[in-house]
C-alpha positions as CSV (number, residue, x, y, z in Angstrom):
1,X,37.9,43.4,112.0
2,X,37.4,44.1,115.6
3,X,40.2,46.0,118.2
4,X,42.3,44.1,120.7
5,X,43.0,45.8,124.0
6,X,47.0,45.8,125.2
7,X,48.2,43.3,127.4
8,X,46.8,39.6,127.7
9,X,47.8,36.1,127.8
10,X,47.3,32.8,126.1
11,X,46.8,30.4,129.0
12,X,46.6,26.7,127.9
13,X,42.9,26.5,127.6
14,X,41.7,22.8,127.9
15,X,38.8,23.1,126.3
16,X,39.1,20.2,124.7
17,X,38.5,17.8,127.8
18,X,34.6,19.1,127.2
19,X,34.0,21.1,124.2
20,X,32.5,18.3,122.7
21,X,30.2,17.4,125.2
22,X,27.1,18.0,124.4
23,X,25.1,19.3,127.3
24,X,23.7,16.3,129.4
25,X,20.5,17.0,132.4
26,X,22.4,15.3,135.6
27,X,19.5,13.3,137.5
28,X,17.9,14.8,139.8
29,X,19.5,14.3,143.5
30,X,18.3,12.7,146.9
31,X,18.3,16.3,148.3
32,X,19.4,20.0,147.3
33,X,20.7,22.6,149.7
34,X,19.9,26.4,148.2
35,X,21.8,29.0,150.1
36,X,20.4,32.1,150.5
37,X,22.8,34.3,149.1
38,X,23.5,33.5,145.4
39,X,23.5,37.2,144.0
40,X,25.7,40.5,144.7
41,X,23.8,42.2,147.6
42,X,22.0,41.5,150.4
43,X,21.7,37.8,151.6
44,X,17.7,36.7,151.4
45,X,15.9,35.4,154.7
46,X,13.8,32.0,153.9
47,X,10.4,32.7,153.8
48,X,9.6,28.6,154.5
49,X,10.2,26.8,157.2
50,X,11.3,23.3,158.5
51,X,8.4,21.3,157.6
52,X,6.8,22.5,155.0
53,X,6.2,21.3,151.3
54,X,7.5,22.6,148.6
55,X,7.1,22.9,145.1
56,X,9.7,23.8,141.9
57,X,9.7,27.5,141.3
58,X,8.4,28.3,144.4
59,X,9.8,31.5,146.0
60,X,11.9,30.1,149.2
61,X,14.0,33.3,150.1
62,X,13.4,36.9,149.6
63,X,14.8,40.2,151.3
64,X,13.5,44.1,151.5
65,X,17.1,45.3,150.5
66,X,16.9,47.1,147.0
67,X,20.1,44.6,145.7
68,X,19.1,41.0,146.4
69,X,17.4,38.8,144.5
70,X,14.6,36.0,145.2
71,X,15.6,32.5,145.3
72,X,13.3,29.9,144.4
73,X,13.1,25.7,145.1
74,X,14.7,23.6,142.4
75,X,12.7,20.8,143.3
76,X,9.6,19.9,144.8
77,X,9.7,18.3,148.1
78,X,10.2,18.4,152.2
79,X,12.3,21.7,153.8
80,X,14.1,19.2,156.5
81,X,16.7,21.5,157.8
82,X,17.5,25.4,157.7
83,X,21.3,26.0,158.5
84,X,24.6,27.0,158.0
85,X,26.9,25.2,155.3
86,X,29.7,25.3,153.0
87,X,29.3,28.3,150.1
88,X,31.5,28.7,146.9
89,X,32.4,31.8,147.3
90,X,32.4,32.4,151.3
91,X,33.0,30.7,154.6
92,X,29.4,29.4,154.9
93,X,26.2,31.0,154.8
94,X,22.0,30.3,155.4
95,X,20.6,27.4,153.3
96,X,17.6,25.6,152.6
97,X,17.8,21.8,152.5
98,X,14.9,20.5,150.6
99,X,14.6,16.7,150.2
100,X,13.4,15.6,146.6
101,X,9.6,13.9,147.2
102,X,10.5,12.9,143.4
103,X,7.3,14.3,141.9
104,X,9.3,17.2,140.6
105,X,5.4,19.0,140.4
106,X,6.0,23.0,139.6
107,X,4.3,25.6,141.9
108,X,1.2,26.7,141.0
109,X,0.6,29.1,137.9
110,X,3.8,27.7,136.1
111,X,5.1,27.9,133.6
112,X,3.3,30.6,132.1
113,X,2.9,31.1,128.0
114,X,3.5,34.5,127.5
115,X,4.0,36.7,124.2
116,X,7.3,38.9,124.6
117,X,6.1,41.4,122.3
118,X,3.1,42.1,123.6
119,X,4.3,43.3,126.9
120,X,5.4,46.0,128.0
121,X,9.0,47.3,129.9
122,X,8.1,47.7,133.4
123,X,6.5,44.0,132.8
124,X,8.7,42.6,131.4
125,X,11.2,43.9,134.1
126,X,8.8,42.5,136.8
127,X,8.9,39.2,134.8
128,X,12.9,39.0,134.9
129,X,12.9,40.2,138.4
130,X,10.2,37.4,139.9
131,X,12.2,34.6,138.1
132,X,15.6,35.3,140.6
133,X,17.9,36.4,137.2
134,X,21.7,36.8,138.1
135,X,24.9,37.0,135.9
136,X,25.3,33.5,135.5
137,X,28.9,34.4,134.0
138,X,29.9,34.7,137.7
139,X,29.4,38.6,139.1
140,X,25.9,37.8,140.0
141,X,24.4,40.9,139.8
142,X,20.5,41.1,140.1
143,X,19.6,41.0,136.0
144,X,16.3,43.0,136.5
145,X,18.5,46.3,138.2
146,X,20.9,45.7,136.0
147,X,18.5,46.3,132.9
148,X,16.8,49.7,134.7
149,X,20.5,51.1,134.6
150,X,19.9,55.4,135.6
151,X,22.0,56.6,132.5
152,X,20.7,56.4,128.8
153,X,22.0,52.7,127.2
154,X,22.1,52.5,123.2
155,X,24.4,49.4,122.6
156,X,23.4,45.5,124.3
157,X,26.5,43.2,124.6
158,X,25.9,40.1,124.8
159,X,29.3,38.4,126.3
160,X,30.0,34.7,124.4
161,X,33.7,35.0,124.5
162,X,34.1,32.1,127.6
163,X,37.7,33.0,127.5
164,X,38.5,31.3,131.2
165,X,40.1,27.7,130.4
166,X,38.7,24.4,130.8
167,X,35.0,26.4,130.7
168,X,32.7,25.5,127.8
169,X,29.2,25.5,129.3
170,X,28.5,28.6,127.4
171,X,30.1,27.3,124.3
172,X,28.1,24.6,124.1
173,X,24.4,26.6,124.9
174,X,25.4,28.9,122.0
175,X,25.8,25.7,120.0
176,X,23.0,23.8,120.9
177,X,20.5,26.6,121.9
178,X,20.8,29.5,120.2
179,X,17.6,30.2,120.1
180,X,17.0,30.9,123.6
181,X,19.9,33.6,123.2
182,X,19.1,35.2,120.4
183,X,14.8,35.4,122.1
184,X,16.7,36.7,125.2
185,X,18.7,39.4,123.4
186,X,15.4,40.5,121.5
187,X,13.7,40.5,124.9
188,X,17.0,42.7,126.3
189,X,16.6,45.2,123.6
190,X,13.3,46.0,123.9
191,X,13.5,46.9,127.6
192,X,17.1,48.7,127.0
193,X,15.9,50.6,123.6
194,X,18.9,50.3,122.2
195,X,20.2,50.7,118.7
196,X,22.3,48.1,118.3
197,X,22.8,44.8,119.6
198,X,26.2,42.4,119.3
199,X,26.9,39.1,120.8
200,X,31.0,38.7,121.1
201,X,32.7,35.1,120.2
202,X,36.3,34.2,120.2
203,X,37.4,32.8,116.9
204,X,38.0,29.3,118.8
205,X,34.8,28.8,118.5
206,X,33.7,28.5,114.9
207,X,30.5,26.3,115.3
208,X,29.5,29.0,117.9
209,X,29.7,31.7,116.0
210,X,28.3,29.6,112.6
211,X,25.2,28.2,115.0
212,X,24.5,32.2,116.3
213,X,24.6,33.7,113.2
214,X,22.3,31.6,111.6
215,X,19.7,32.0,114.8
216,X,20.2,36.2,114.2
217,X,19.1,36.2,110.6
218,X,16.9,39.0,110.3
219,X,16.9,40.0,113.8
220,X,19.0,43.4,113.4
221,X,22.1,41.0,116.0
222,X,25.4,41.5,115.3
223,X,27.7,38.6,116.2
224,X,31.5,39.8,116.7
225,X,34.1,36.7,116.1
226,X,37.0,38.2,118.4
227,X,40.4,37.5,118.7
228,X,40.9,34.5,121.3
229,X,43.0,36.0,124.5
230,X,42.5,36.0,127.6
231,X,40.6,38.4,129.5
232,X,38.2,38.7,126.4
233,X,35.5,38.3,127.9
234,X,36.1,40.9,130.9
235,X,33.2,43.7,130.5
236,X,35.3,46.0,130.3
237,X,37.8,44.8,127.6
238,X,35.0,43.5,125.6
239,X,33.5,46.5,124.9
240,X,37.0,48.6,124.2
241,X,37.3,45.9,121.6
242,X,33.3,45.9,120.1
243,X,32.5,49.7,120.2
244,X,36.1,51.5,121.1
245,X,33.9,52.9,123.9
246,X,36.6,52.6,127.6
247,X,35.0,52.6,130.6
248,X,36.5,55.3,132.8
249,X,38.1,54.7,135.8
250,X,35.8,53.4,138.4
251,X,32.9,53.6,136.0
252,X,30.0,51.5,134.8
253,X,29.5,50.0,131.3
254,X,26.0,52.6,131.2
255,X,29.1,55.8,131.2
256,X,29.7,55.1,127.8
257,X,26.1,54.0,127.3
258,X,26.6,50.0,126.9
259,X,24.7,47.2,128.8
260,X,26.7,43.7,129.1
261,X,25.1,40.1,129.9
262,X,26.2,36.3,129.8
263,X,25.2,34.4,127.1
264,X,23.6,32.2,129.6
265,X,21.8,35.0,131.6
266,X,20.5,36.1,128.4
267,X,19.2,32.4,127.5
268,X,17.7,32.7,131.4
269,X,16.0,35.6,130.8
270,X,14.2,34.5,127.6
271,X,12.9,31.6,129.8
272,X,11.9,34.0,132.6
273,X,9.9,36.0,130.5
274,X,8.5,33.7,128.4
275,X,7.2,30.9,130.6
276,X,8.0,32.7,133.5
277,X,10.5,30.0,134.7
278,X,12.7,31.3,137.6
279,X,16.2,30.0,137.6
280,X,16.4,26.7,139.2
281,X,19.1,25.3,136.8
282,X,21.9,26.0,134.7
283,X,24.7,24.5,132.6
284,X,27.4,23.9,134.4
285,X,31.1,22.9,133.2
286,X,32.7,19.9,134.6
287,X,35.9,19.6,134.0
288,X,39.6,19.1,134.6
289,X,42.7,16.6,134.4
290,X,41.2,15.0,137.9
291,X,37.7,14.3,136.6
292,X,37.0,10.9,135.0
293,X,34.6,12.0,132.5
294,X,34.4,15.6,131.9
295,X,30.8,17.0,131.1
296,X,28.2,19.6,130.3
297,X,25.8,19.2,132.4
298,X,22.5,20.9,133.3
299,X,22.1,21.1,137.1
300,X,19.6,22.2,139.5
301,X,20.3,24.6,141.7
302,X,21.6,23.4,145.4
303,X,23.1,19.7,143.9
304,X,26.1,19.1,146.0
305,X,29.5,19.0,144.2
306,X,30.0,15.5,145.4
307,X,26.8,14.4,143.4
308,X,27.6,15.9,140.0
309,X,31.3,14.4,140.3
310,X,29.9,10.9,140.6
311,X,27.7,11.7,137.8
312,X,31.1,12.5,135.7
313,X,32.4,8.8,137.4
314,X,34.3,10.3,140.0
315,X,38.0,11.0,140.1
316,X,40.7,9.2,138.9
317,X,43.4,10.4,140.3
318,X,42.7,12.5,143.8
319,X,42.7,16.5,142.8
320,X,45.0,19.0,144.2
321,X,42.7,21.8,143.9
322,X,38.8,21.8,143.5
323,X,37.7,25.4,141.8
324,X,34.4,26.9,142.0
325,X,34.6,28.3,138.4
326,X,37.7,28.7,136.6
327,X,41.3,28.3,136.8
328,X,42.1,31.6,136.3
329,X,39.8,33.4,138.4
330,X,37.9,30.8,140.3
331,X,37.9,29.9,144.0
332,X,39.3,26.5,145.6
333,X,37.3,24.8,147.5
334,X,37.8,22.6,150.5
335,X,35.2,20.5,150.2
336,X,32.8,18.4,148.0
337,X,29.8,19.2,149.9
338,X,29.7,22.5,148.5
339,X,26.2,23.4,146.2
340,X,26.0,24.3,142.6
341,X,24.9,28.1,142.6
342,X,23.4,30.4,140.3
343,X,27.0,31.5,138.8
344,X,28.4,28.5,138.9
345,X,29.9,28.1,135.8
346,X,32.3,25.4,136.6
347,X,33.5,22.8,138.0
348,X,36.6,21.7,137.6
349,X,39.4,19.0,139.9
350,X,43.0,19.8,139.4
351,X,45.9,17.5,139.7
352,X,49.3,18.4,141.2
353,X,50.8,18.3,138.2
354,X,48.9,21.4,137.0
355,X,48.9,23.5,140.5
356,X,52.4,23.0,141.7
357,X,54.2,26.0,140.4
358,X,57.1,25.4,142.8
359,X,57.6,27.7,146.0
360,X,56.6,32.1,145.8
361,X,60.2,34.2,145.5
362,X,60.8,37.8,145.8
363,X,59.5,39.8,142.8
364,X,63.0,40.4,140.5
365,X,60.8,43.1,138.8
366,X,60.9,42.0,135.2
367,X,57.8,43.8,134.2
368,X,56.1,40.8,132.7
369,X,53.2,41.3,134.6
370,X,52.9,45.3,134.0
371,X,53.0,44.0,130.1
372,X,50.4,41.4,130.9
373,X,47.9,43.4,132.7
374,X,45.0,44.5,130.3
375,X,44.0,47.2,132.8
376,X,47.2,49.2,132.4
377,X,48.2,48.5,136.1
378,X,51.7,47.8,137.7
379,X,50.6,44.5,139.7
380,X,53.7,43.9,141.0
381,X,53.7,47.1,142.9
382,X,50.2,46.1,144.3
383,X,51.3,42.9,145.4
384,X,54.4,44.5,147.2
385,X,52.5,47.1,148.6
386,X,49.3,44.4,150.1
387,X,52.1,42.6,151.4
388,X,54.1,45.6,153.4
389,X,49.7,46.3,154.6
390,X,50.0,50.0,152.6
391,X,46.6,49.7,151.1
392,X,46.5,53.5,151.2
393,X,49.3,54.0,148.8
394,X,48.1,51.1,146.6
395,X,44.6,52.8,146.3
396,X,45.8,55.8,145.8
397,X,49.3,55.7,144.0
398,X,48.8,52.7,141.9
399,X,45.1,52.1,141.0
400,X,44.6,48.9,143.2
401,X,40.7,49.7,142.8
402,X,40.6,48.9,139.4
403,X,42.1,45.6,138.8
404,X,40.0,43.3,137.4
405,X,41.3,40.4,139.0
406,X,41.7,38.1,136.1
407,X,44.9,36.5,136.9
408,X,47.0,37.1,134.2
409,X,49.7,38.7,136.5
410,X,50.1,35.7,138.7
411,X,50.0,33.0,135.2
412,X,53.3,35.3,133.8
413,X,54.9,35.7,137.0
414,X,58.6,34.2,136.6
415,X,59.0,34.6,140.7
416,X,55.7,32.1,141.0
417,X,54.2,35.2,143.5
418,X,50.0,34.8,143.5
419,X,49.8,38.2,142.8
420,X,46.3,38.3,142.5
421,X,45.8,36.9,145.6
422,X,47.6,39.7,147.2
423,X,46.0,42.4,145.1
424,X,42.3,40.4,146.3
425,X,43.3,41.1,150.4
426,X,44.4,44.7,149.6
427,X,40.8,45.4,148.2
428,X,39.2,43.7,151.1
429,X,40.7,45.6,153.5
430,X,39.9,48.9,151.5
431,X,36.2,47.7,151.2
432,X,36.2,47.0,154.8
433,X,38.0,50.7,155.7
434,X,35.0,52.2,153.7
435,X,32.4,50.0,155.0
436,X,33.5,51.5,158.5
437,X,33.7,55.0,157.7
438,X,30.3,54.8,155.9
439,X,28.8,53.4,159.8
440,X,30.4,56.4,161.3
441,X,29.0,58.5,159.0
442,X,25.5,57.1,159.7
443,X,25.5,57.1,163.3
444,X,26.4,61.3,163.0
């Protein structure tokens, strides 16, 4: 029997719009737009122009910064514009616009066949970090700096908890692929050199965990059914709960000598170094009480929102809120023209009837969310704090810096305050504080 961490909620998870699902390939569209920023780190300057012909898997953006990593065509065809446009998880940024010749051909030299075992780390490292792989569970960190981490790693965690609502992309890749995750986890290992290797499940997700363990026979895997509550599947609660390891304050998972991946990185990975497939698609979530026909589907990389929601039959009733992700921790969006991304993990369109929470009152201090938080944090204090533009005091006094940002203060919040949302501009404006001082330092 595994640990639970304090705090935690039990949001309504509506899973069941999609769990079911099995993962459908959406058509290919008229045209993809790819932006060049998709990863934690610097954005990546196209290395094509307007004009040219392109081919699947074909490296379209790169950059000389350390963090960054390469982006690649999803489809083969015609770059016919190079611009600024809508981005998940920004105002806008760079894309590529490639419009779909409909050969689909792939670049030359792929895929590759390739024996895992007979290759060694620093290949295998160039392999993952040639194919583009990012945490597809959202962070987006570069996969192949990720798995050179500079302290000694002896446990791999392999996250399959999928605890944000309505999401069950990864669900169903652990259900209907677990193959790929288990190959990808081997894979993992090797270059890690770990000693042991777990893959954590809720215990909502029987068939998951039944369909995994059967794929890690023999293989040495450990698959860990957790306990279903939300934030399970935040890195850092997931491995207080497998190992009783707790990442310090401001640490990394390699301080207490764990390494933590998606279940669908993990799958990419195996791809990447096996066939040496870059990631041009993933399975995306599409879900929600707005969408006609909620889905699974596999995407390619750039599809516009607008085209895999009239793959789903559109909306029947116009959403309130369109999130890039989940409902918990995803962004809205303000239009349909936005592309799918590397983490984009879902889709979902939101009626009124599940967004309007009524109008934000003062915080009566009921110390629901202190009881919620799993980080140990007195949110409310944060919020207050953002609001009255102390960051200082927040930082300092009240651990703003360590908030997850999983929204479990905001969901319990009597007072209907978006709490997170508050704690999210305090952090920006200490990032931005440091970013300065770091320039000064520079230019001394």
């Amino acid at each position: 029997m595994f640990k639970s961490f304090l705090g935690g909620i039990h949001p309504k998870d509506g899973k069941e719009l999609a769990k079911d699902r099995p993962i459908e390939t959406l058509p290919l569209p008229s045209e993809v737009v790819i932006p060049m920023s998709q990863h934690i780190g610097a954005p990546c300057t196209p290395t094509v122009k307007v004009g040219d012909h392109v081919k699947r898997g074909q490296v379209i953006g790169t950059s000389d910064a350390f963090m960054h990593s390469d982006i690649h065509a999803s489809i083969s065809g015609k770059v016919t514009k190079i611009d600024m446009f809508p981005h998940s998880g920004r105002s806008g940024c760079q894309a590529v616009v490639i419009e779909n010749d409909g050969l689909d051909e792939w670049a030359d030299g792929l895929p590759l066949h390739r024996d895992w075992k007979e290759m060694g780390t620093d290949e295998l490292l160039d392999a993952v970090q040639s194919a583009g792989i990012v945490g597809m569970g959202g962070a987006t960190f570069p996969a192949h700096i990720k798995l050179n981490p500079s302290k000694p790693v002896d446990v791999l965690l392999v996250n399959g908890a999928e605890c944000e609502p309505y999401l069950t992309a990864d669900y169903r890749l652990m259900l209907e692929e677990p193959e790929r995750i288990v190959t990808g986890m081997l894979i993992m290992g090797k270059i890690l050199g770990v000693k042991e290797s777990f893959i954590g499940i809720e215990d909502n997700k029987p068939e998951a965990i039944e369909a995994i363990g059967k794929a890690c026979e023999g293989t040495g895997i450990h698959v860990a059914a957790l306990k279903t509550k939300y934030p399970q599947g935040a890195e850092k609660m997931l491995i207080y709960v497998v190992t009783g390891r707790e990442v310090p304050c401001g640490g990394l998972p390699m301080d207490v000598g764990v390494e933590v991946q998606n279940a669908a990185t993990v799958a990419a990975i195996a791809d990447a170094v096996r066939e040496g497939i870059p990631l041009i698609e993933r399975v995306t979530t599409v879900s929600g009480d707005a969408v006609r026909n909620p889905k699974n589907l596999r995407i390619r990389i750039g599809t516009r929102y607008r085209d895999v929601i009239d793959y789903c039959g559109g909306f029947s009733e116009e959403p309130d809120k369109l999130l890039a992700g989940g409902p918990m921790m995803g962004f809205a969006q303000y239009t349909l023209d936005v592309p799918v991304m590397k983490g984009s993990s879902g889709i979902l369109g939101l009626t009124k009837k599940l967004t309007d929470h009524g109008p934000e009152r003062p915080c009566i201090r009921c110390g629901r969310c202190v009881k919620a938080c799993p980080m140990g944090l007195v949110p409310s204090m944060l919020s207050i704090l953002s609001q009255q533009q102390d960051f200082a005091r927040a930082r300092d006094d009240y651990g703003l810096m360590n908030c997850i940002e999983c929204g479990s203060c905001t969901f319990v919040c009597p007072a209907k305050r978006n709490i997170v949302q508050y704690i999210r501009l305090a952090k920006g404006e200490i990032r931005a504080e440091m970013a300065k001082a770091a320039q000064k330092e520079e230019k001394k």
